[in-house]
PDB file of N, H, CA, C and O in Angstrom:
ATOM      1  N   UNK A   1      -3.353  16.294  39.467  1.00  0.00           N
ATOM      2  CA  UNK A   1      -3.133  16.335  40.909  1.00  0.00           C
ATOM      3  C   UNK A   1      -4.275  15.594  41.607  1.00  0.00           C
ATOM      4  O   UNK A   1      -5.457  15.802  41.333  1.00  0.00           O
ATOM      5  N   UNK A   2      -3.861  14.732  42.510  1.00  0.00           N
ATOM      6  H   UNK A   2      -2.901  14.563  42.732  1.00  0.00           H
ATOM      7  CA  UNK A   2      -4.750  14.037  43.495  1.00  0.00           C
ATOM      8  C   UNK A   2      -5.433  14.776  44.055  1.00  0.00           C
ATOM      9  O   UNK A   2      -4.784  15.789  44.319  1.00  0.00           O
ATOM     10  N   UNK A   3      -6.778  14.856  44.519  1.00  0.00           N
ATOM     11  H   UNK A   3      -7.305  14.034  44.305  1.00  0.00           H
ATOM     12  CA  UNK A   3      -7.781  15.208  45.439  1.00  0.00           C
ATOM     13  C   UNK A   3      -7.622  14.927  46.869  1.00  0.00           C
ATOM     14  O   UNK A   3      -8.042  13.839  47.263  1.00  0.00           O
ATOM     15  N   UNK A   4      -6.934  15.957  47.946  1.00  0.00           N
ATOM     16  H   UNK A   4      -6.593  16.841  47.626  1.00  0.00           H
ATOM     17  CA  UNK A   4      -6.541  15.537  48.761  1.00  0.00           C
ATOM     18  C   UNK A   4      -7.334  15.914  50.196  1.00  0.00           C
ATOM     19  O   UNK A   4      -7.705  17.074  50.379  1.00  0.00           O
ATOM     20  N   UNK A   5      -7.548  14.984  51.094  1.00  0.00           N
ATOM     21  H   UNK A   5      -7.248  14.041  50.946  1.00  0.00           H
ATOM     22  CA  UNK A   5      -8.706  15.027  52.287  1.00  0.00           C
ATOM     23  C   UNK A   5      -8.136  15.577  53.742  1.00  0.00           C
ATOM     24  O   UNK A   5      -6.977  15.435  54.131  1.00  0.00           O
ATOM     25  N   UNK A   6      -8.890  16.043  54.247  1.00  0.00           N
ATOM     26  H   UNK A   6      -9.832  16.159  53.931  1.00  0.00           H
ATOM     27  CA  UNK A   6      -8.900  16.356  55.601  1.00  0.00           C
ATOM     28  C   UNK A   6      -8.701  15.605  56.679  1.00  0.00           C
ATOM     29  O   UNK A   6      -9.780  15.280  57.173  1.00  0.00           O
ATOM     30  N   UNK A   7      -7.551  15.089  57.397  1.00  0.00           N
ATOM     31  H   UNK A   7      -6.674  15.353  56.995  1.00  0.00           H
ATOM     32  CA  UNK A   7      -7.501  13.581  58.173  1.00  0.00           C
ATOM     33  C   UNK A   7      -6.920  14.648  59.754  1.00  0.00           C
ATOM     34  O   UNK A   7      -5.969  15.429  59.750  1.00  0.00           O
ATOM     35  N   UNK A   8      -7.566  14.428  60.597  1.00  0.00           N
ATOM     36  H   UNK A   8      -8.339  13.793  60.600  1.00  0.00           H
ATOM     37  CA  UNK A   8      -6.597  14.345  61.787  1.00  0.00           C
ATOM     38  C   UNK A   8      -6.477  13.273  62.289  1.00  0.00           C
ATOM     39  O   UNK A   8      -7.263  12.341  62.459  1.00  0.00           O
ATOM     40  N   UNK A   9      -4.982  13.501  62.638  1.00  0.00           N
ATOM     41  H   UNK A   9      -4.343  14.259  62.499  1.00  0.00           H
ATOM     42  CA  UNK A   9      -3.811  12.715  63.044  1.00  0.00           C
ATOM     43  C   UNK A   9      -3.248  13.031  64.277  1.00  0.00           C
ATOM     44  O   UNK A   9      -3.272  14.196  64.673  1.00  0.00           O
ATOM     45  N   UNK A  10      -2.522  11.749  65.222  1.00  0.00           N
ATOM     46  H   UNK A  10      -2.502  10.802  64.900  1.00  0.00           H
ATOM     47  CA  UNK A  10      -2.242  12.013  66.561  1.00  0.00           C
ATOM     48  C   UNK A  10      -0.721  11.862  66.225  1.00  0.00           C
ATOM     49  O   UNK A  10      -0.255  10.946  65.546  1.00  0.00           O
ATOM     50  N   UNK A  11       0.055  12.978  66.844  1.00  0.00           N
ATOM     51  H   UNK A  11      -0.323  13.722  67.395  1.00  0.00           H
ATOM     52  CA  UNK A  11       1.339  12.879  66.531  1.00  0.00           C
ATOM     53  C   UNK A  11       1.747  12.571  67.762  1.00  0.00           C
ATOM     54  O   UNK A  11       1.253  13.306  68.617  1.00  0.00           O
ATOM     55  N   UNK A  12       2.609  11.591  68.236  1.00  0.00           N
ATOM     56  H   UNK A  12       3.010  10.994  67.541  1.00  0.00           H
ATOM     57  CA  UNK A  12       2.952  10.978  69.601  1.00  0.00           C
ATOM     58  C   UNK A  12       4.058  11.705  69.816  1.00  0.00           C
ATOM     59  O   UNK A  12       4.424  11.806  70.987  1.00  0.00           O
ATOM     60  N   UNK A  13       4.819  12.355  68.790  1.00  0.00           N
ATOM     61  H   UNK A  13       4.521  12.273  67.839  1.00  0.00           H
ATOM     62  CA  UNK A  13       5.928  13.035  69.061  1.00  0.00           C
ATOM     63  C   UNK A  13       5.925  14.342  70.203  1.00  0.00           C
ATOM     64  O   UNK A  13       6.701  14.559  71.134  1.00  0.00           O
ATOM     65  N   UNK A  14       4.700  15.124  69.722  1.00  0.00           N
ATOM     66  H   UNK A  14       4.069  14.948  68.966  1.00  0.00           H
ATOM     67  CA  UNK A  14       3.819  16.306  70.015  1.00  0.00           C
ATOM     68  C   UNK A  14       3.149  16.066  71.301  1.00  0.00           C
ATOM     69  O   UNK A  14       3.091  16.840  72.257  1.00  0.00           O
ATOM     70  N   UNK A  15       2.689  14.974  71.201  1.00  0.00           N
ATOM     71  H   UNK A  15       2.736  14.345  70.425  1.00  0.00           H
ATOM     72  CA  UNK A  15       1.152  14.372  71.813  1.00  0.00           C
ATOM     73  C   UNK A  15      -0.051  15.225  71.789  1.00  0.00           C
ATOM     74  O   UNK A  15      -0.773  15.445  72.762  1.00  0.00           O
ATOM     75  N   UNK A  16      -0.218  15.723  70.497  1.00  0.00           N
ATOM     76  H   UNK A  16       0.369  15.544  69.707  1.00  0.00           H
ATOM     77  CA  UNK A  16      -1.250  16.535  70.452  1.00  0.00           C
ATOM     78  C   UNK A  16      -2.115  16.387  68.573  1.00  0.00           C
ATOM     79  O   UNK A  16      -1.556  16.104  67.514  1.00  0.00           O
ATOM     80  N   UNK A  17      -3.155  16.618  68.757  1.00  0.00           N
ATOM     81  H   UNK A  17      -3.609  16.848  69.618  1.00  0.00           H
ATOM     82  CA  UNK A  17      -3.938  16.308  67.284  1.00  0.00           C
ATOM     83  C   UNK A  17      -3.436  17.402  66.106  1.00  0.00           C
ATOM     84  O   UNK A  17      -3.140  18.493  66.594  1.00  0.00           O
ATOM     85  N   UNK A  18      -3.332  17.338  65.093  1.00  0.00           N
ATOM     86  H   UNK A  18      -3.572  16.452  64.697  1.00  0.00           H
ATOM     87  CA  UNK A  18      -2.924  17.561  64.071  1.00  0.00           C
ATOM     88  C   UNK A  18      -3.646  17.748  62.799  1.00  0.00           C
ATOM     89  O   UNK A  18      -4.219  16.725  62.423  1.00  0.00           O
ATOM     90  N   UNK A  19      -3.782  18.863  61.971  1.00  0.00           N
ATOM     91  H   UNK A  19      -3.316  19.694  62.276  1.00  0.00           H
ATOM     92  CA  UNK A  19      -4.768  18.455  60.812  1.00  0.00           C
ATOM     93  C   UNK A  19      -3.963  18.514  59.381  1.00  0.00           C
ATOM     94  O   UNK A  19      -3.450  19.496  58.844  1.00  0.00           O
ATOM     95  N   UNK A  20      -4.015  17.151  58.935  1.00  0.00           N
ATOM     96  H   UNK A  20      -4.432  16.353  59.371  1.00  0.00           H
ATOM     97  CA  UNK A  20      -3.540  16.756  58.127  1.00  0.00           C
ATOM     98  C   UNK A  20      -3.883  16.714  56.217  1.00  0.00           C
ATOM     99  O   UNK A  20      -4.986  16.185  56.085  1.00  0.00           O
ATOM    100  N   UNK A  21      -3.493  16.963  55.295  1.00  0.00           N
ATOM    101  H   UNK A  21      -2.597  17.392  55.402  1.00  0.00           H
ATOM    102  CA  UNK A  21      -4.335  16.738  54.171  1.00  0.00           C
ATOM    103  C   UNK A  21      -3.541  15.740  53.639  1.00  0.00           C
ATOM    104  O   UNK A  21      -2.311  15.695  53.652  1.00  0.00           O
ATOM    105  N   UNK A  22      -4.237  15.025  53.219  1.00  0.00           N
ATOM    106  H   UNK A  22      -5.236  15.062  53.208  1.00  0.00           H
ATOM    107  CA  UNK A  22      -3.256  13.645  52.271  1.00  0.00           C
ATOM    108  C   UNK A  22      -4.072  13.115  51.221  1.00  0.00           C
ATOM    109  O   UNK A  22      -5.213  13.571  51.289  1.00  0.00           O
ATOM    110  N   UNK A  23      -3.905  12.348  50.314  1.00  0.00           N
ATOM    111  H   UNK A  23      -2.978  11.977  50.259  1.00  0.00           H
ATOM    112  CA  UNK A  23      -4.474  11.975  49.301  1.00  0.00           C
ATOM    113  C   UNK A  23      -4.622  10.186  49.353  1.00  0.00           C
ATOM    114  O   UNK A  23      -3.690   9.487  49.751  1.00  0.00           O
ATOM    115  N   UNK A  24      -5.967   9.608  48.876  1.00  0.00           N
ATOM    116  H   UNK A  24      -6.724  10.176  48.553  1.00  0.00           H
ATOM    117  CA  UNK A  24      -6.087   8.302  48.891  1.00  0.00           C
ATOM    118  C   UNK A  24      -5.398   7.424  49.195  1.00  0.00           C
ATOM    119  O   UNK A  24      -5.633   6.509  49.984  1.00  0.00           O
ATOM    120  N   UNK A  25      -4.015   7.740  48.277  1.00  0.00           N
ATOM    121  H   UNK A  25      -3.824   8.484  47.636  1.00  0.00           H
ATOM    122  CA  UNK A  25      -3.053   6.656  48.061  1.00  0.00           C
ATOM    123  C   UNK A  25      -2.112   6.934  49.492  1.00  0.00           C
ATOM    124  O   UNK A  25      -1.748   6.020  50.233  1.00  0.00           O
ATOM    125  N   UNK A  26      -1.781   8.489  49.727  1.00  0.00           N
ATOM    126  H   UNK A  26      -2.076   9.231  49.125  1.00  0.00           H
ATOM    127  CA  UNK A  26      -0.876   8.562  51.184  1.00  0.00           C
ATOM    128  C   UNK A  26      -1.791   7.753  52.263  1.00  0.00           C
ATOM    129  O   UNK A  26      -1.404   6.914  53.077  1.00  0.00           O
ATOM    130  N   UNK A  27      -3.202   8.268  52.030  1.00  0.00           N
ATOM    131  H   UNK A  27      -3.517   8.949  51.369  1.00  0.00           H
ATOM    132  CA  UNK A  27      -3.729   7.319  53.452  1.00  0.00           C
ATOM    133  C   UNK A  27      -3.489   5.606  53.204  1.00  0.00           C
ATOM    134  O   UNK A  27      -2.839   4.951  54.020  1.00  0.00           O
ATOM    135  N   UNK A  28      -4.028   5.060  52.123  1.00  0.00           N
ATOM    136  H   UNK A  28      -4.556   5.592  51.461  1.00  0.00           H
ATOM    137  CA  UNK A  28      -3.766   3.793  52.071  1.00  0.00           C
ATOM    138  C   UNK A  28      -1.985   2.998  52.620  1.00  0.00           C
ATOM    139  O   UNK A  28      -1.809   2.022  53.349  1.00  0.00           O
ATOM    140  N   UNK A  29      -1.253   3.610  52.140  1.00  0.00           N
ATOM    141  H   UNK A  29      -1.395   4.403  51.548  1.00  0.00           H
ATOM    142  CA  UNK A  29       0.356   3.665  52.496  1.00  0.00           C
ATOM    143  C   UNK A  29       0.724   3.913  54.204  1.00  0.00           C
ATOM    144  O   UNK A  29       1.644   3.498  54.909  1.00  0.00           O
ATOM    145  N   UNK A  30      -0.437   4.771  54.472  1.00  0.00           N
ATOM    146  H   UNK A  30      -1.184   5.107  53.899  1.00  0.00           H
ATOM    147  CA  UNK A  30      -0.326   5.000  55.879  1.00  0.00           C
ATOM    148  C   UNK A  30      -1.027   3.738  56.691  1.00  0.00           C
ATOM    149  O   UNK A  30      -0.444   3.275  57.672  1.00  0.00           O
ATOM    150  N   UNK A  31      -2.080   3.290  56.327  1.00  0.00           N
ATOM    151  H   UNK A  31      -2.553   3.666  55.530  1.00  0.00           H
ATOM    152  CA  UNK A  31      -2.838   2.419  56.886  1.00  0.00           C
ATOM    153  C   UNK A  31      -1.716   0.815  56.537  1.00  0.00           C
ATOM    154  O   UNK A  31      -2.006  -0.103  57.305  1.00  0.00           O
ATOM    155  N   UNK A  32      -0.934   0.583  55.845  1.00  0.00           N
ATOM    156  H   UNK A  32      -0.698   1.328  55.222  1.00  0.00           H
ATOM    157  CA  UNK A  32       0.058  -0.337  55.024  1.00  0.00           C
ATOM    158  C   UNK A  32       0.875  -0.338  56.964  1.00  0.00           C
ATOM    159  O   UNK A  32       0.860  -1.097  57.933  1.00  0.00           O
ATOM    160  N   UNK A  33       1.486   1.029  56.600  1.00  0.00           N
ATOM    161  H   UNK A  33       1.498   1.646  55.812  1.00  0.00           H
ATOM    162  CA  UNK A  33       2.674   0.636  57.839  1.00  0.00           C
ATOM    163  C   UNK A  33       2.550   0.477  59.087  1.00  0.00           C
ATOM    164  O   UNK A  33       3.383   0.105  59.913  1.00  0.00           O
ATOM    165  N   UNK A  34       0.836   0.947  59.276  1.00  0.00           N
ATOM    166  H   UNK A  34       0.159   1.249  58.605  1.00  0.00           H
ATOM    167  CA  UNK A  34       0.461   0.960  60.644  1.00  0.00           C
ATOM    168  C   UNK A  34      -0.101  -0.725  60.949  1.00  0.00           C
ATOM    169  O   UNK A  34      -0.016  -1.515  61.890  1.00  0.00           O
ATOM    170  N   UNK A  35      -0.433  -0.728  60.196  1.00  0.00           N
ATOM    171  H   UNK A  35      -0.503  -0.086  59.432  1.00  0.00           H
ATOM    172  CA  UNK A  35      -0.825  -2.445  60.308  1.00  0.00           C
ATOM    173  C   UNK A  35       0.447  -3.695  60.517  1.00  0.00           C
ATOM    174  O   UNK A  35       0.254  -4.752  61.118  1.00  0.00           O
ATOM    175  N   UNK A  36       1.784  -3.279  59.861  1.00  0.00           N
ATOM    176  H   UNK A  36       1.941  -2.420  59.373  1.00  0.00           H
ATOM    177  CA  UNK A  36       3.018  -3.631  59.991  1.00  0.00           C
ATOM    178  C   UNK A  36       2.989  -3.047  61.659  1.00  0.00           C
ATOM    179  O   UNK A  36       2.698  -3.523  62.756  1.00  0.00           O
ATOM    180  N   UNK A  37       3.295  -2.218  61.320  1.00  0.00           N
ATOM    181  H   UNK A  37       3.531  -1.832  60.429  1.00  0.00           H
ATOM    182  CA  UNK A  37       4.035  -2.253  63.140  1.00  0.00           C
ATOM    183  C   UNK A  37       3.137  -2.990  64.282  1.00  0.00           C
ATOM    184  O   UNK A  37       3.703  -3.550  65.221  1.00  0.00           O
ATOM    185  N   UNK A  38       1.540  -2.970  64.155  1.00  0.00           N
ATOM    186  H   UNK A  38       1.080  -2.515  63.392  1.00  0.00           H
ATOM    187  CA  UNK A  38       0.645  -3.384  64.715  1.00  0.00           C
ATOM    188  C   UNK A  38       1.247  -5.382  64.590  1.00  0.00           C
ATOM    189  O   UNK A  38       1.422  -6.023  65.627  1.00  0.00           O
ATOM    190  N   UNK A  39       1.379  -5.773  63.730  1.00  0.00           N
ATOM    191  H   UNK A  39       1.236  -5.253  62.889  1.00  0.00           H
ATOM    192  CA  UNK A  39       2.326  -7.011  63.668  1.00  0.00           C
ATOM    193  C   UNK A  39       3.490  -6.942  64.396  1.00  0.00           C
ATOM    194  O   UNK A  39       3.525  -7.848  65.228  1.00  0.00           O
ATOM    195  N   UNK A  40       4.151  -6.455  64.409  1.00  0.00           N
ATOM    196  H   UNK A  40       4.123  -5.719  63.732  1.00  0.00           H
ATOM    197  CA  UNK A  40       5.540  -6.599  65.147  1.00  0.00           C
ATOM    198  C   UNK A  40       5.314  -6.080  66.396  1.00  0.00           C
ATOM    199  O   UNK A  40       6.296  -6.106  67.138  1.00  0.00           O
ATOM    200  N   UNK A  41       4.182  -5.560  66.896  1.00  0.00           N
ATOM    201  H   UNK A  41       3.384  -5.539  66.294  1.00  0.00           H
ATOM    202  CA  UNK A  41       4.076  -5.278  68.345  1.00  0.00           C
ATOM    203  C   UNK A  41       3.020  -6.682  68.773  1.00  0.00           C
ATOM    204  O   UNK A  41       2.821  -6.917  69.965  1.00  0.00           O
ATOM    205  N   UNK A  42       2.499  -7.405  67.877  1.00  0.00           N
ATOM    206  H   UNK A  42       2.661  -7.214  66.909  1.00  0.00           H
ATOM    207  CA  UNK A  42       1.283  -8.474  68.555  1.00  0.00           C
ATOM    208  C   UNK A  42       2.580  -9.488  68.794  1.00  0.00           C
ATOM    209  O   UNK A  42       2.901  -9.866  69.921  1.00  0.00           O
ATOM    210  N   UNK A  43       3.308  -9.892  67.537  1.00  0.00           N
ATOM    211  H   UNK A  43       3.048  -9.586  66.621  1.00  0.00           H
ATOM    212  CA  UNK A  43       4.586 -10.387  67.762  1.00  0.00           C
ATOM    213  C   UNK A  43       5.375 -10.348  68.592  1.00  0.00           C
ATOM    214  O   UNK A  43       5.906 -11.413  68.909  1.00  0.00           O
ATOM    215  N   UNK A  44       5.843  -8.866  69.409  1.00  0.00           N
ATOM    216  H   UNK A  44       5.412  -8.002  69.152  1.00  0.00           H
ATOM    217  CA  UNK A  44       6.739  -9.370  70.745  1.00  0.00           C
ATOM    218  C   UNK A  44       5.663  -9.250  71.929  1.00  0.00           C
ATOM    219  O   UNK A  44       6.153  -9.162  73.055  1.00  0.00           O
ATOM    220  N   UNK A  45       4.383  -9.237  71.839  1.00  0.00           N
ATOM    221  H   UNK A  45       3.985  -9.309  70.925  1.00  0.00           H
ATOM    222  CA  UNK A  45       3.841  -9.496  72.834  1.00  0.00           C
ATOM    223  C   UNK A  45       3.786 -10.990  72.818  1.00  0.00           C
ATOM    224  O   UNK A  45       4.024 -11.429  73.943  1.00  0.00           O
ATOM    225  N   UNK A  46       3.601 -11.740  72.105  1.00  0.00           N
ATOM    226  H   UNK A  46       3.409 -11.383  71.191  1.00  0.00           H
ATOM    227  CA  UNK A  46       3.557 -12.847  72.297  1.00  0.00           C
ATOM    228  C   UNK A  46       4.814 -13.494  72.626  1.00  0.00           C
ATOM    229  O   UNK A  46       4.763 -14.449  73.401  1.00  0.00           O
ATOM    230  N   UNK A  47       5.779 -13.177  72.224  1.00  0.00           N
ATOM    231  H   UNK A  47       5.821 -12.401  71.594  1.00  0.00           H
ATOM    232  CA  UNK A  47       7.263 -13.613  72.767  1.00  0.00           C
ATOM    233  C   UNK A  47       7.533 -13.044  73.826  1.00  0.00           C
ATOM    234  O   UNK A  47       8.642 -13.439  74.185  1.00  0.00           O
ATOM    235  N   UNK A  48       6.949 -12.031  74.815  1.00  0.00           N
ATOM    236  H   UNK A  48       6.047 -11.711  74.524  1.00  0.00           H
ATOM    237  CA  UNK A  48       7.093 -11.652  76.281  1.00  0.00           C
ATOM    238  C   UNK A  48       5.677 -12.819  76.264  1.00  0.00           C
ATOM    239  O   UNK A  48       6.004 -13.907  75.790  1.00  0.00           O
ATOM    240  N   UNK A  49       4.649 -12.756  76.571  1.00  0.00           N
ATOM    241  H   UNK A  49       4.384 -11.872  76.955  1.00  0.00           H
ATOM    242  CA  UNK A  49       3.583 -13.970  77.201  1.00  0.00           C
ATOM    243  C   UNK A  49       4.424 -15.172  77.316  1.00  0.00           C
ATOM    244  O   UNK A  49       4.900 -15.501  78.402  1.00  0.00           O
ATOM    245  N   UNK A  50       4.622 -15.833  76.246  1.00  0.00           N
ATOM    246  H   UNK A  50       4.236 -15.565  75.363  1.00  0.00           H
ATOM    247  CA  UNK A  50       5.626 -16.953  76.169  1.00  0.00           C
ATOM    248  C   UNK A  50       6.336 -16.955  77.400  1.00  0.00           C
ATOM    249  O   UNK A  50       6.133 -17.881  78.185  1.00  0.00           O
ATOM    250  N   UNK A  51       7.395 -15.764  77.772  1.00  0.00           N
ATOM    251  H   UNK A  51       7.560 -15.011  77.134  1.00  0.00           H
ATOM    252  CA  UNK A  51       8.289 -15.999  78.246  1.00  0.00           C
ATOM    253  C   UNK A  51       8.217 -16.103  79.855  1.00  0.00           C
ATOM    254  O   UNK A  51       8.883 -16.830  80.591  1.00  0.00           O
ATOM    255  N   UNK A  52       6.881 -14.855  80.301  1.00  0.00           N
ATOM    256  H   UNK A  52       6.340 -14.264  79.703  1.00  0.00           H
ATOM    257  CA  UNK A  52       6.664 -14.811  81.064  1.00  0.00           C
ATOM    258  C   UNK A  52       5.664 -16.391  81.659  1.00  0.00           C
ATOM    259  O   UNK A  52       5.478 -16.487  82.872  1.00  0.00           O
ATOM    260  N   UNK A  53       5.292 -17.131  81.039  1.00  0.00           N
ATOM    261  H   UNK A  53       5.443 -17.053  80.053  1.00  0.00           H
ATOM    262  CA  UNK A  53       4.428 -18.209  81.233  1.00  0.00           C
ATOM    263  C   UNK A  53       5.195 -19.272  81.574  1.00  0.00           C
ATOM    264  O   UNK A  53       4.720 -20.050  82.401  1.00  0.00           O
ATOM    265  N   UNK A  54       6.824 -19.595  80.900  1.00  0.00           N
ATOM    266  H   UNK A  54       7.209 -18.962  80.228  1.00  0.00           H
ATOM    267  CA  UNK A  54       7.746 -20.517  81.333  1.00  0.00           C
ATOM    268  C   UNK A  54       8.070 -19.963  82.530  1.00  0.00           C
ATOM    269  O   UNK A  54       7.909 -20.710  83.494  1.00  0.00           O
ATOM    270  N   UNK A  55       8.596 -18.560  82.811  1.00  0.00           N
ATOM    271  H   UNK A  55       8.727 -17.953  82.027  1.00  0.00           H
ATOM    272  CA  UNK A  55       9.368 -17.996  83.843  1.00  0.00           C
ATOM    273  C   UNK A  55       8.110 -18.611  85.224  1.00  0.00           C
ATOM    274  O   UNK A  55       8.377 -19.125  86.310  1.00  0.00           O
ATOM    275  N   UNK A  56       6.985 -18.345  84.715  1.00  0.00           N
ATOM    276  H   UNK A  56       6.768 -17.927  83.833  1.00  0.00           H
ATOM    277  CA  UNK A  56       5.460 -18.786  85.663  1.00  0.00           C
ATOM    278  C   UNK A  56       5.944 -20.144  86.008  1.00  0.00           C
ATOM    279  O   UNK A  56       6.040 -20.451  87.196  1.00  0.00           O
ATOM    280  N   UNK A  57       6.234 -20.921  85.143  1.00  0.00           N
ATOM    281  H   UNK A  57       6.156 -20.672  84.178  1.00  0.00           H
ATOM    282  CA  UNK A  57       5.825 -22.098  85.315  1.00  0.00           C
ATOM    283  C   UNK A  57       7.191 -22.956  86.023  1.00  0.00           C
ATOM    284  O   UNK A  57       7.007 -24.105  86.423  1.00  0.00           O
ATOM    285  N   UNK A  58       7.921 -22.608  86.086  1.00  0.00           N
ATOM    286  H   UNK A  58       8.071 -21.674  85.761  1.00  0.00           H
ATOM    287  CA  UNK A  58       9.289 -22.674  87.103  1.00  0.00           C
ATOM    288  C   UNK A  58       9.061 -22.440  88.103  1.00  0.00           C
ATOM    289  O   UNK A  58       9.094 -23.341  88.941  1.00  0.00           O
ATOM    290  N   UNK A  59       8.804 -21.429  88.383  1.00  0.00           N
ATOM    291  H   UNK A  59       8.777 -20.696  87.703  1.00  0.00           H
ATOM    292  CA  UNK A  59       8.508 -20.565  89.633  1.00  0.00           C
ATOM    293  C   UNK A  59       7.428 -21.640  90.578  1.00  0.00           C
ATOM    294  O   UNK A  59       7.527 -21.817  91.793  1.00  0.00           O
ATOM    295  N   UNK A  60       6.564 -22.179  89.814  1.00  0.00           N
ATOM    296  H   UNK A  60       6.483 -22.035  88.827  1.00  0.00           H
ATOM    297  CA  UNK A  60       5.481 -22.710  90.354  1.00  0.00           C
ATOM    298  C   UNK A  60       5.584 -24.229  90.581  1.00  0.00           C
ATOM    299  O   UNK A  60       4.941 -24.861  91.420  1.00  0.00           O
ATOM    300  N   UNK A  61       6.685 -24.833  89.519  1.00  0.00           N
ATOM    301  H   UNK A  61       7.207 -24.320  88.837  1.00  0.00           H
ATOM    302  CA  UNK A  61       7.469 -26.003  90.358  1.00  0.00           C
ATOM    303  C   UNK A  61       8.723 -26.302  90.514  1.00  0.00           C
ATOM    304  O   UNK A  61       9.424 -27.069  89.855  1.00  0.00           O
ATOM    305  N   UNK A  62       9.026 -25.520  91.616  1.00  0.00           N
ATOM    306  H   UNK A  62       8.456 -24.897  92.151  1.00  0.00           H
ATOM    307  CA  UNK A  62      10.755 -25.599  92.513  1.00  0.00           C
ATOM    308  C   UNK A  62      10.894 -26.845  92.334  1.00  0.00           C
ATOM    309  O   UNK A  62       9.980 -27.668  92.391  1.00  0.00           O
ATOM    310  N   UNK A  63      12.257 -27.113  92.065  1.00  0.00           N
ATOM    311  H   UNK A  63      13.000 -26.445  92.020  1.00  0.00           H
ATOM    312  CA  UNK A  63      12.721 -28.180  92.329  1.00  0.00           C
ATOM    313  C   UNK A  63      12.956 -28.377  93.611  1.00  0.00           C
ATOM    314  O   UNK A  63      13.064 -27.415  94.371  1.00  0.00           O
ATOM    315  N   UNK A  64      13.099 -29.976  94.147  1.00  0.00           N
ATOM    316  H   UNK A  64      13.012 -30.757  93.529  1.00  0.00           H
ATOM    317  CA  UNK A  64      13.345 -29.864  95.799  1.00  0.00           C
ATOM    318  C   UNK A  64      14.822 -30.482  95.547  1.00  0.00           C
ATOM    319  O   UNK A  64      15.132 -31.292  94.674  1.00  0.00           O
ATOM    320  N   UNK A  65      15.726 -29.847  96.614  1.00  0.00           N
ATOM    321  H   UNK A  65      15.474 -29.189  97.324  1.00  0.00           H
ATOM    322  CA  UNK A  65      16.918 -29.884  97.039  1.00  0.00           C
ATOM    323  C   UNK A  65      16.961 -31.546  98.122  1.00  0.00           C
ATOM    324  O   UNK A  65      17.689 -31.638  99.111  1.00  0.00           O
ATOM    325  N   UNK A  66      16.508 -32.105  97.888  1.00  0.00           N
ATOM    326  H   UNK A  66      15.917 -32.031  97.085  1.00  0.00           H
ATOM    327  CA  UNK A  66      16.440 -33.123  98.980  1.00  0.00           C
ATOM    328  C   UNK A  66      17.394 -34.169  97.951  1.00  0.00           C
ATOM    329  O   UNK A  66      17.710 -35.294  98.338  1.00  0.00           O
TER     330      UNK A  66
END
């Protein structure tokens, strides 16, 4: 049996701290998916910046109706 550690954890579900025991390998696995989602959130931030920077940049030269 793994040697398992003392971690608190923020459960967003709850919104409140949590004391957790997990073992090396659960934390490493944990630190795996959090870094994934941390990617896919830098990822659609950058595809909202993007979008919002064209939407900027329209905005900032109207075409003239003349």
């Amino acid at each position: 049996m793994d040697k398992k550690y003392k971690l608190e954890v923020f459960d967003i579900n709850t919104g409140k701290w949590e004391d957790k025991m997990i073992t090396i390998e659960e934390l490493k696995e944990m630190v795996e998916a959090e870094d994934h989602m941390l990617e896919k959130i830098q990822a659609e931030f950058e595809i909202t910046q993007k979008s919002i920077a064209m939407q900027m940049g329209k905005e900032e030269n109207p075409k003239s109706k003349d």
